[in-house]
VONU-106364 format. One line per 4 residues: number of its first residue (from 1); their letters; for each residue x negated, y negated, z of C-alpha. Coordinates in steps of 0.5 Angstrom, whole numbers, plus 2048, in hexadecimal, padded with zeros to 3 digits. Last residue first. Example, Ala and Ser with C-alpha at 12.3 -4.5 7.8 and 13.67 -1.06 7.14 Angstrom:
REM residues 2
2	SA	7E5 802 80E | 7E7 809 810;
END
This chain:
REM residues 104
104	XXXX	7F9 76B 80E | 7FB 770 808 | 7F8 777 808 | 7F6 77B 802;
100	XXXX	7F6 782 7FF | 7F9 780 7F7 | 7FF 784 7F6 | 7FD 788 7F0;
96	XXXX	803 788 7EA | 806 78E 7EA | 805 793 7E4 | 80A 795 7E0;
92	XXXX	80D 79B 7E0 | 80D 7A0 7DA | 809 7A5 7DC | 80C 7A6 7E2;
88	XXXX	813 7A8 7DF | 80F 7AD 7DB | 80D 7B1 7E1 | 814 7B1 7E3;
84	XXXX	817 7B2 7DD | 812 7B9 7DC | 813 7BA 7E3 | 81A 7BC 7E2;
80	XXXX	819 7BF 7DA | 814 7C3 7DE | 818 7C5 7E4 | 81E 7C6 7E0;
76	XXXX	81B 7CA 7DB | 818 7CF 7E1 | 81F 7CF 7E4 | 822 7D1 7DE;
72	XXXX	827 7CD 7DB | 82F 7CE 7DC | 830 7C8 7E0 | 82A 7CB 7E5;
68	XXXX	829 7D2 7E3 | 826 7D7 7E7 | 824 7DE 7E2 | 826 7E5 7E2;
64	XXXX	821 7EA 7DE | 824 7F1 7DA | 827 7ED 7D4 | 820 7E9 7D4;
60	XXXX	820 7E3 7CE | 827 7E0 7D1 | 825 7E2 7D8 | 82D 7E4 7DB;
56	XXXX	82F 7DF 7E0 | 82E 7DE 7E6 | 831 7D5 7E8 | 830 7D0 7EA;
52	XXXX	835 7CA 7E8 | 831 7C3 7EB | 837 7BD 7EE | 831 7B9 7F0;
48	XXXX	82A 7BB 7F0 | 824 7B8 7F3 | 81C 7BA 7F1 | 817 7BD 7F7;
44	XXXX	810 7BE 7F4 | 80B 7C3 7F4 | 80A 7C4 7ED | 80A 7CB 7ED;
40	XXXX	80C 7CC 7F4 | 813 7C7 7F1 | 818 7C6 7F7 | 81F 7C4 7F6;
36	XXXX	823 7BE 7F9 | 82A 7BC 7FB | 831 7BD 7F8 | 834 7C5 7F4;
32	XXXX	839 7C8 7F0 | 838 7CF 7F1 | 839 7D5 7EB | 83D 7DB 7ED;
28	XXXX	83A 7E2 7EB | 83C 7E6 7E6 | 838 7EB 7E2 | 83A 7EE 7DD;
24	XXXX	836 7F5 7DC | 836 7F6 7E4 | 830 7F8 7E7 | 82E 7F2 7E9;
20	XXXX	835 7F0 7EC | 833 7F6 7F0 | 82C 7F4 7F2 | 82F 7ED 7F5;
16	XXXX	833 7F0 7F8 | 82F 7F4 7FC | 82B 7EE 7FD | 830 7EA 7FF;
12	XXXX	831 7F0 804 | 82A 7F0 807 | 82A 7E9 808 | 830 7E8 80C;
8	XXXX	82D 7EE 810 | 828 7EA 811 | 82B 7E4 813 | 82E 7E8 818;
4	XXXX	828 7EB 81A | 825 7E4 81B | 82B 7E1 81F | 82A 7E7 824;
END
């Protein structure tokens, strides 16, 4: 019974979702969000805290909406993301080796 509800939910978000499309100006109420998000494409999960997200109109696509994430398209915030992660493990400096042993 909860998976037809939720289906129903679905149905009209989408519904919604089609007729916010439809509309010349679209409007739809950014969320602010805490947690992680995951990346398929660089299959990682990056934190976020007090994030905007936001549909917006695609800036070079009027037709297109495009996810942002503090008015960045997700895709750009990924790869700016990962990019500062990657960079950040370039720049760690190696750990002196413990040397294996025993004492007697």
């Amino acid at each position: 019974m909860s998976s037809n509800v939720n289906s129903h939910a679905a149905d009209k978000f989408g519904k919604l979702l089609h007729k916010s499309m439809m509309c010349s100006n679209v409007c739809i109420k950014a969320i602010r969000c805490n947690g992680r998000i995951y990346s398929e494409e660089y299959r990682r999960k990056f934190d976020i805290k007090n994030y905007i997200f936001k549909v917006e109109k695609n800036p070079t696509d009027d037709g297109k909406l495009v996810l942002t994430i503090n008015r960045q398209p997700i895709g750009e915030w990924f790869k700016e993301q990962f990019g500062k992660l990657w960079h950040g493990f370039q720049k760690m400096p190696d750990e002196p080796k413990k040397r294996g042993g025993f004492r007697l």
